[in-house]
C-alpha positions in Angstrom: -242.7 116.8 -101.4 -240.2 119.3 -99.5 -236.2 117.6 -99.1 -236.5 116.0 -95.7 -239.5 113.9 -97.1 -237.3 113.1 -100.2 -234.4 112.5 -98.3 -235.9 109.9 -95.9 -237.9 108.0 -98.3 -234.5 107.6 -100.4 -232.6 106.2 -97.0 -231.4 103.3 -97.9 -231.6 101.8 -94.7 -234.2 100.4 -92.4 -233.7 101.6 -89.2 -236.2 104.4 -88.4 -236.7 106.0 -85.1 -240.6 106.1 -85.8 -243.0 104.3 -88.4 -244.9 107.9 -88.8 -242.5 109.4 -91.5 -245.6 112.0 -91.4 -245.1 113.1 -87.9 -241.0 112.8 -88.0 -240.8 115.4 -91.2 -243.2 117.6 -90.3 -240.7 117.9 -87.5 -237.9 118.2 -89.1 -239.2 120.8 -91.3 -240.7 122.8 -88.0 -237.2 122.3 -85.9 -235.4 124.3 -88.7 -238.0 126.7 -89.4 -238.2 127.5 -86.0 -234.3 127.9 -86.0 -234.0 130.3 -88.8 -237.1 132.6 -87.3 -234.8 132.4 -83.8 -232.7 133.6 -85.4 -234.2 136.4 -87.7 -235.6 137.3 -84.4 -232.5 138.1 -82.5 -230.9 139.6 -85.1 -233.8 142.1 -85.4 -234.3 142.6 -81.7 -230.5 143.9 -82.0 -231.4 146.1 -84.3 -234.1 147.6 -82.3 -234.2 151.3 -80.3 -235.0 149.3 -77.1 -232.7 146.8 -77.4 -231.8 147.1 -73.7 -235.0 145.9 -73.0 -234.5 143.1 -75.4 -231.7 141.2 -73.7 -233.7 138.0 -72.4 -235.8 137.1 -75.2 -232.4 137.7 -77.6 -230.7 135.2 -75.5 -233.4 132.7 -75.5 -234.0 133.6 -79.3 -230.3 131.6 -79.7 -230.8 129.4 -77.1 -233.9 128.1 -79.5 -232.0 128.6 -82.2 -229.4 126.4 -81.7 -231.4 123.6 -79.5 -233.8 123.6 -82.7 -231.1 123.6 -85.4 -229.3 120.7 -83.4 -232.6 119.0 -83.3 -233.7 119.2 -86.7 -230.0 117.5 -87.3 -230.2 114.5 -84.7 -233.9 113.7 -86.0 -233.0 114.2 -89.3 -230.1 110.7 -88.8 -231.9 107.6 -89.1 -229.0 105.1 -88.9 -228.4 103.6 -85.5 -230.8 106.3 -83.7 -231.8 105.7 -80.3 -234.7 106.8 -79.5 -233.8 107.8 -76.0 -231.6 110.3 -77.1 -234.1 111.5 -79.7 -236.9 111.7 -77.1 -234.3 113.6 -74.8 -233.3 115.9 -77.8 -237.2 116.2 -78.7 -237.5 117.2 -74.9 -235.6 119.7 -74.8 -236.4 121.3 -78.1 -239.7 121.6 -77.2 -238.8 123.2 -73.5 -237.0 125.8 -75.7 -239.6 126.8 -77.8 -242.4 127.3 -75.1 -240.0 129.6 -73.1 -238.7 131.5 -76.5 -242.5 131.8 -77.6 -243.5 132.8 -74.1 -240.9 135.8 -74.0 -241.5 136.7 -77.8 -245.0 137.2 -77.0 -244.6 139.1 -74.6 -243.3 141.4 -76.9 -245.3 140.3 -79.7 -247.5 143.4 -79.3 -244.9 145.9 -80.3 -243.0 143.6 -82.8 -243.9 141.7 -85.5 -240.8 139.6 -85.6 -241.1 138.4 -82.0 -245.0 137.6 -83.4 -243.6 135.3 -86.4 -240.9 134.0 -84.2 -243.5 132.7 -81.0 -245.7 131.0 -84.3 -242.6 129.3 -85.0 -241.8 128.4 -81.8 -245.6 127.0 -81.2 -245.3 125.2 -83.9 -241.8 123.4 -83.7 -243.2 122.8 -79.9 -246.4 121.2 -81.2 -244.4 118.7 -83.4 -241.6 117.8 -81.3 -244.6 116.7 -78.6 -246.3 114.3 -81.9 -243.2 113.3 -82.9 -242.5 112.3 -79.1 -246.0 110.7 -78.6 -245.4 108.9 -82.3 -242.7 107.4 -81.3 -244.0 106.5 -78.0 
C-alpha cells in the first residue's frame, strides 16, 4: 500500500470526492509521477546538443509539470472538495499530458527521456479521465 492509499484510508473525515478510492490513488500516484518525469525531462532536454530545437516540448514539459503537481495536490484534499473544481483541475491535467506526450514523442525517437516522459504523461492522462468518469 504506497502513502496516498495510507493516507486517505487514515482521513478522518467522510467527505470524499469519489467512492472509488481505487481510481482516485491510482491518480494521485500518476499526477505526481507524471510531474517528476516532466520534470526530469526538461531538465535533460537542457542538457541536450540540440537544445534549440527543444524549446517547445521544454516549455510544455513544465507546463505538465506544474498542472500535474498542482493536481496531484487538489485531488489529494478530501475535506470540503468540490467536485467541480476537481473535475475542472482533472480537465485540465489531462489536456496537459496529451499535448506534453504528443510533443515528447515526437522526439521520443532520438531520446529516451522524452520516451519515459510521453509514458508518464499517457498514463497520468488515462487516470485523470477514470478518475473523471468515477466520479461522474
Amino acid at each position: 500500500m504506497g502513502t496516498p492509499s495510507i493516507m486517505l484510508a487514515n482521513h478522518p473525515g467522510t467527505a470524499r470526492i469519489t467512492g472509488d478510492r481505487d481510481a482516485l490513488v491510482s491518480c494521485i500516484e500518476a499526477c505526481l509521477e507524471c510531474a517528476q518525469a516532466c520534470t526530469a525531462c526538461a531538465d535533460s532536454c537542457l542538457a541536450e546538443d540540440a537544445v534549440a530545437d527543444l524549446v517547445h516540448c521544454i516549455a510544455t514539459d513544465l507546463d505538465c509539470a506544474t498542472i500535474c503537481q498542482a493536481t496531484g495536490e487538489v485531488i489529494s484534499r478530501q475535506e470540503g472538495a468540490s467536485a467541480q473544481v476537481v473535475k475542472a483541475m482533472l480537465n485540465a491535467c489531462l489536456a496537459a499530458c496529451a499535448e506534453c506526450a504528443k510533443h515528447c514523442e515526437g522526439h521520443g525517437e532520438a531520446y529516451e527521456h522524452c520516451r519515459a516522459c510521453a509514458t508518464a504523461c499517457r498514463r497520468c492522462e488515462d487516470s485523470c479521465r477514470d478518475l473523471i468518469a468515477a466520479i461522474g
